[in-house]
C-alpha positions in Angstrom: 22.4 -8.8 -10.7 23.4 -6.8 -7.8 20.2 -4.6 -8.3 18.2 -7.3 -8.8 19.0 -8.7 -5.5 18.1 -5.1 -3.5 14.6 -4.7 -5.4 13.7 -8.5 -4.2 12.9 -7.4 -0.7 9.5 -7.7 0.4 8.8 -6.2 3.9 10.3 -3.7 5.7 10.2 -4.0 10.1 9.4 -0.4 11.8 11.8 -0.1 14.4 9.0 2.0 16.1 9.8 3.1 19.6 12.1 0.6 20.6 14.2 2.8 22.2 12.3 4.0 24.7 12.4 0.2 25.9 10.3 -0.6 29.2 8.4 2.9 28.6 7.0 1.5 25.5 3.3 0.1 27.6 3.2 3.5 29.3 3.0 5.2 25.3 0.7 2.5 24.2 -1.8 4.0 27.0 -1.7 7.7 26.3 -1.4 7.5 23.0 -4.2 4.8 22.7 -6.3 8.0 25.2 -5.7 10.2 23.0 -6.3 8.2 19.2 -9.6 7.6 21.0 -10.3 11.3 22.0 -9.3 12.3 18.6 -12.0 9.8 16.6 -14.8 10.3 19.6 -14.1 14.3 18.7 -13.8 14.3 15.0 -16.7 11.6 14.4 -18.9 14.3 17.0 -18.2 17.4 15.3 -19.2 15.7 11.6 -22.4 14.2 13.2 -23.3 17.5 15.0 -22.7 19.2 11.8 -24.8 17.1 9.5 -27.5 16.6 12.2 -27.9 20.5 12.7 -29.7 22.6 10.1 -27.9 26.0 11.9 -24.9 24.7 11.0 -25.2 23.6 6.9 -22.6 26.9 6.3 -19.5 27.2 4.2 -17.5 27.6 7.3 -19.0 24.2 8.7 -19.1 22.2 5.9 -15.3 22.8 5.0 -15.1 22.1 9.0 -16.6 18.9 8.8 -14.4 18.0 5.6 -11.5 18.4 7.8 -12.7 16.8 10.5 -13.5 13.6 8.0 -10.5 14.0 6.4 -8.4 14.1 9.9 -10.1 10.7 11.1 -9.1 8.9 7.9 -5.7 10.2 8.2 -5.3 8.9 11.7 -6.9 5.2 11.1 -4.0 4.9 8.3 -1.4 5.7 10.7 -2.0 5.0 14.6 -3.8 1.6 14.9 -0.1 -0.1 13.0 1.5 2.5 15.4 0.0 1.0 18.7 0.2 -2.6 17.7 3.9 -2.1 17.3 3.9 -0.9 20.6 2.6 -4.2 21.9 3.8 -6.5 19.4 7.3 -5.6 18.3 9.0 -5.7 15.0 5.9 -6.0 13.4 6.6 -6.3 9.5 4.7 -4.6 6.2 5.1 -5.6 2.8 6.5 -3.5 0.2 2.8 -2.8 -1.3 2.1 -1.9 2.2 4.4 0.3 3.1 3.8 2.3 -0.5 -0.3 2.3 0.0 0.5 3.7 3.4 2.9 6.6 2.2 0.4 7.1 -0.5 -2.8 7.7 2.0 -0.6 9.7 4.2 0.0 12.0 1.8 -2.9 12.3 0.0 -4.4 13.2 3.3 -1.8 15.5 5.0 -2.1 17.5 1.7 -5.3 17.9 1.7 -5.4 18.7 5.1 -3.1 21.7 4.3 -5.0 22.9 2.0 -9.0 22.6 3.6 -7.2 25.1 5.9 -6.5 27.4 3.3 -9.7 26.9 1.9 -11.2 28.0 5.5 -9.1 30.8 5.8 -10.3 31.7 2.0 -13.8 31.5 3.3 -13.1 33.5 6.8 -12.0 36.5 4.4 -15.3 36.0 2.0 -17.4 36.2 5.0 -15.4 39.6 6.4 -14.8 41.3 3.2 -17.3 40.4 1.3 -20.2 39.4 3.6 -23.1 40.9 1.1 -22.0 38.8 -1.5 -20.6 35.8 0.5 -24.0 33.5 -0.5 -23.1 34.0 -3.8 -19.5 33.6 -3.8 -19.5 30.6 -1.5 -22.3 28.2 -3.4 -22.6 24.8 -3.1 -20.5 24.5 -6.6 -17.4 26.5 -4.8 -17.4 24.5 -1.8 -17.5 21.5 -3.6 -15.0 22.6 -6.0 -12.5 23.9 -3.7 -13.0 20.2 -1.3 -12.3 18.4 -4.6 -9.4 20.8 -5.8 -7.6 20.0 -1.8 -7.7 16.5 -2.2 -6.8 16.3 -6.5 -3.7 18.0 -4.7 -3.1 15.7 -2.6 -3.7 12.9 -5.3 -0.8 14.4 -7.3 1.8 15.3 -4.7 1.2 11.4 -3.6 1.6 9.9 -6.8 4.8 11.9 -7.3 6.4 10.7 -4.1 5.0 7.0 -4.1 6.4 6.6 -8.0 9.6 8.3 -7.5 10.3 6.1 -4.1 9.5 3.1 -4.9 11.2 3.1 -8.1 14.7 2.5 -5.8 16.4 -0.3 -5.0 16.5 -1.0 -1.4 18.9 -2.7 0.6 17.7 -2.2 4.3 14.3 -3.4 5.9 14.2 -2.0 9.1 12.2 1.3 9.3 13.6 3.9 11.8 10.0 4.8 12.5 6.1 3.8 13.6 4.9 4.4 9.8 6.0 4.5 6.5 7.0 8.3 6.3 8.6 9.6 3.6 12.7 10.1 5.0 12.9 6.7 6.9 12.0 4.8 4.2 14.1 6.8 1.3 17.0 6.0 3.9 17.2 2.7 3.5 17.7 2.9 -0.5 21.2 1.7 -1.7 21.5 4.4 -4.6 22.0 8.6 -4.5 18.9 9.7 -3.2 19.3 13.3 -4.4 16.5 13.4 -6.7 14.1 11.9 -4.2 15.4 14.5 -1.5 14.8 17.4 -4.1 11.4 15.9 -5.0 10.5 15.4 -1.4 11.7 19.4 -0.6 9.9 20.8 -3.3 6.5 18.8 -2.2 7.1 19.4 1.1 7.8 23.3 0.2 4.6 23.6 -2.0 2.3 21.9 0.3 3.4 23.8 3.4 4.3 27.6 1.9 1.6 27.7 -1.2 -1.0 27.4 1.6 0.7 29.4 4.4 1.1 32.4 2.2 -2.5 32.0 1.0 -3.7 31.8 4.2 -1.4 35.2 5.0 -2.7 37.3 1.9 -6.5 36.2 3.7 -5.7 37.2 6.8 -4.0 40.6 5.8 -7.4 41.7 4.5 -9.1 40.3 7.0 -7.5 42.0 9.4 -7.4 45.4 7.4 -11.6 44.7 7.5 -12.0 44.1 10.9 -9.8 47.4 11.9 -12.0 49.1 10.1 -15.0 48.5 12.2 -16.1 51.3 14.4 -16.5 49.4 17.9 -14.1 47.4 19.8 -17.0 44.8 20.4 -17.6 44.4 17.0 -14.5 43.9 16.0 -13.7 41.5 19.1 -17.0 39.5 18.3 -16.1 39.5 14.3 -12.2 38.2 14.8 -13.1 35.6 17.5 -14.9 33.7 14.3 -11.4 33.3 13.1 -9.6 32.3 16.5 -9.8 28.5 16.3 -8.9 28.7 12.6 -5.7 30.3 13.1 -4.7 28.5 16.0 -5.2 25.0 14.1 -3.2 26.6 11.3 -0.3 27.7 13.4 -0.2 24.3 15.5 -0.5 22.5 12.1 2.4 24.5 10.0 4.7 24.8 12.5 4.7 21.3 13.1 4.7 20.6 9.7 7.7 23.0 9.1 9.8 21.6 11.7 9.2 17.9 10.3 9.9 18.0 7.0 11.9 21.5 6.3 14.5 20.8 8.7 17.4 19.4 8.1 17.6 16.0 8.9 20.0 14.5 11.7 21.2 10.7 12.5 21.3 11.5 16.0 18.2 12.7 16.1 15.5 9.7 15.9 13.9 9.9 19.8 13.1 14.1 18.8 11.4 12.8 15.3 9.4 10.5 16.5 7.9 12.8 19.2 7.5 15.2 16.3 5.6 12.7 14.4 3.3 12.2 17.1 2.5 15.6 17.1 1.8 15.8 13.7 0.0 12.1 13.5 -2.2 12.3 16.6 -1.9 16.1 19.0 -2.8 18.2 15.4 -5.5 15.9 14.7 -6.8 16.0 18.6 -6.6 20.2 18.0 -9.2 20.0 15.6 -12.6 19.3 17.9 -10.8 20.7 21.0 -10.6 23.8 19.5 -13.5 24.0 17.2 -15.7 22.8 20.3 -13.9 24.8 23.4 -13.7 28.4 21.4 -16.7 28.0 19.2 -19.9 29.1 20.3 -22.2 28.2 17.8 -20.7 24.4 18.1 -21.2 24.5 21.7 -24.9 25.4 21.6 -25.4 22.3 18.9 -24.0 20.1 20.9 -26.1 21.2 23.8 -29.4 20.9 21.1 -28.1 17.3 20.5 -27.5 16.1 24.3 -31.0 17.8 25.1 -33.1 15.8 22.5 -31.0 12.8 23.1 -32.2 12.9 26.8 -35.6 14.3 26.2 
């Protein structure tokens, strides 16, 4: 009976950032700035991308993927984020709450893993370069796009089903979304085997790709040693600058968030963290890819000159 009771709730209440009281309109603004920035700079680099014929590459279509995938990731999250920063204790129904976990994690996997499939496709292009047309097809691409988010369709069905499975006895979410630890918190059983499940997803989706990523870069970096001018092999690694950079932002964040141990008395640092992973990473994407890449650059330069001519 007593079980029954705890799986009858309905709706949980995020809790959001409530304690940051009166500062709460000031966050609404810069982090409504900077949701906007990150959808005006995502949707550009996918329209620049599809509208350019210079740009249908491997590199750029897995680019634009990400960029897709990044602005589908943020509408789940941010737009119930701001609203609770307006209109407090905002509730979400169980199915909700488990639809959002389920998007959220289909889509920060995948994420992970487009960016090992970039830095899989930055060694291709060093090591291999007489034979990347071949290896990088339009069946490979496809397959490995398809292959990031089927991982990310697993690793969220494993969470989802093994979390809301518990009974649970609390409705107010220490957070602005329905993230994976603030919601397992409020469960009224051992959590053990959901903390295990969540460490080994968490583990897989963040070191599988790192270490990938790693092995790529070791050979890439063995490649580009090997060239005989200091031009050449400035000019040949600055076509993998804004990859790693996203990938370092992106993992370390990542790492800190969900490999850490977790703390009661730390909510005001996790939420910040969150951010960073929700909204900053996201924003990294077309600042980088635009600022450091030339080739980008110059298309949008094409597009703003025929738009004005």
């Amino acid at each position: 009976m007593q079980r029954k009771n705890f799986t009858e709730m309905a709706e949980f209440i995020f809790l959001g950032f409530s304690i940051f009281g009166k500062h709460q309109i000031t966050l609404f603004v810069v982090f409504l700035t900077m949701y906007i920035l990150v959808l005006a700079g995502n949707i550009t680099i996918v329209t620049v991308i599809c509208i350019d014929h210079r740009l249908h590459t491997p590199m750029y279509f897995f680019l634009s993927m990400l960029a897709s995938s990044e602005t589908v990731y943020t509408l789940v999250i941010v737009p119930r984020m701001l609203s609770g920063l307006i209109f407090h204790n905002q509730p979400i129904s169980l199915a909700g709450c488990a639809t959002q976990m389920f998007f959220f994690v289909v889509l920060a996997t995948n994420n992970c893993f487009l960016l090992t499939v970039m830095g899989y496709d930055r060694y291709v292009a060093i090591c291999k370069p007489l034979r990347y047309t071949v290896i990088m097809n339009k069946g490979m691409c496809a397959g490995l796009v398809c292959g990031s988010f089927g991982t990310g369709l697993v690793m969220a069905v494993l969470h989802v089903t093994a979390m809301f499975r518990l009974p649970f006895c609390g409705s107010m979410v220490d957070h602005f979304f329905c993230d994976i630890y603030p919601v397992m918190k409020l469960s009224c059983i051992d959590t053990t085997v959901n903390e295990i499940i969540n460490y080994g997803v968490s583990s897989f989706v963040i070191f599988v790709p790192v270490g990938l990523i790693f092995i790529s870069y070791i050979f890439v970096i063995s490649s580009i040693l090997k060239i005989p001018s200091a031009k050449g092999r400035k000019k040949t690694f600055a076509t993998c600058a804004s990859h790693l950079t996203v990938v370092i932002v992106h993992y370390g964040c990542a790492s800190i968030a969900y490999l850490k141990p977790k703390s009661e008395n730390a909510i005001e640092k996790d939420l910040l963290l969150s951010v960073t992973y929700t909204i900053v990473t996201p924003l990294l994407n077309p600042v980088v890819y635009s600022l450091r890449n030339k080739e980008v650059k110059d298309a949008l330069r094409r597009a703003v000159s025929r738009n004005i001519s």
